[in-house]
C-alpha positions in Angstrom: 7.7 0.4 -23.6 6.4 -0.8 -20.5 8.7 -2.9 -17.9 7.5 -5.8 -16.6 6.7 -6.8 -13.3 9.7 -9.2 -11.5 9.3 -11.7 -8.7 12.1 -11.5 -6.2 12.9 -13.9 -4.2 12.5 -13.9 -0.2 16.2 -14.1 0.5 16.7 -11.0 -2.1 13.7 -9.0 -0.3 15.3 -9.9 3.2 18.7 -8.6 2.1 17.1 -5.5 0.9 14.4 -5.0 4.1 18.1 -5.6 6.2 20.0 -2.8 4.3 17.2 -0.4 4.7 16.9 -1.5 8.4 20.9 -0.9 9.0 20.2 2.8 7.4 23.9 3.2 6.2 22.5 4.3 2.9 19.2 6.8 2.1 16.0 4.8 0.5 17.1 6.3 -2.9 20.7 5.1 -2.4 19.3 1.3 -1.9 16.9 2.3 -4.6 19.9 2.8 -7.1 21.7 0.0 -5.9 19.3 -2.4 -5.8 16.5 -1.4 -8.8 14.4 -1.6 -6.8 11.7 1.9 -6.4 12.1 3.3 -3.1 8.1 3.0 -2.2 9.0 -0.8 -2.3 12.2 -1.0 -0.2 10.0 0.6 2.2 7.1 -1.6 2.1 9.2 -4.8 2.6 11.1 -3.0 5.3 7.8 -2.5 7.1 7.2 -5.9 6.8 10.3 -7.3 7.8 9.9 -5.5 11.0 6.2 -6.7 11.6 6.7 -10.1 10.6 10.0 -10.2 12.9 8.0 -10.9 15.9 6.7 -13.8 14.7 10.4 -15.7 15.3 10.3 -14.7 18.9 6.4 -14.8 19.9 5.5 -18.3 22.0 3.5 -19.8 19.5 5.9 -18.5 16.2 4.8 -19.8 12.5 3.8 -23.4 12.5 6.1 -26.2 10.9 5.1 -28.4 7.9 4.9 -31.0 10.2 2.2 -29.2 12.1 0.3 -28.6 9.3 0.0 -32.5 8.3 -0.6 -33.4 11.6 -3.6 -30.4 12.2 -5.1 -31.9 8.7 -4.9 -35.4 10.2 -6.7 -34.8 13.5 -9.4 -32.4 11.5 -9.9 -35.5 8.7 -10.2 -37.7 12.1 -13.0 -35.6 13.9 -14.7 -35.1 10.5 -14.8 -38.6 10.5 -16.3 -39.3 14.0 -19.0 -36.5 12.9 -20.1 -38.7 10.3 -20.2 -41.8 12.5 -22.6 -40.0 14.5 
């Protein structure tokens, strides 16, 4: 029988990439712990660390609220273009 696939949740993935960051337990022990197969424990460690930066970088990950108002100001200038 074949398992299925299962969608975890950011929060759980951060917890996880966290414990395997801390390095208190081995990759097989988190693996045991969590159900999780040590390949992926790795992978979202990995990206946990790479993504990390992004908090502290001068531009960071834009807001909702920059989105809408990015969407606005392109609708506006697609506007004007027509105009012209």
């Amino acid at each position: 029988m074949n398992k299925s696939r299962r969608k975890h949740s950011a929060a759980f993935k951060a917890e996880v990439a966290l414990a395997a960051i801390k390095e208190r337990e081995t990759l097989s022990e988190l693996s045991a712990r969590y159900g999780i197969h040590p390949t992926v424990i790795s992978t979202w460690k990995n990206e946990f660390l790479k993504r990390s930066e992004e908090l502290f970088s001068k531009h960071g990950p834009k807001s909702e609220a920059d989105f809408e108002k990015e969407r606005r100001d392109l609708y506006a200038k697609i506007g004007e273009l027509e105009m012209q």
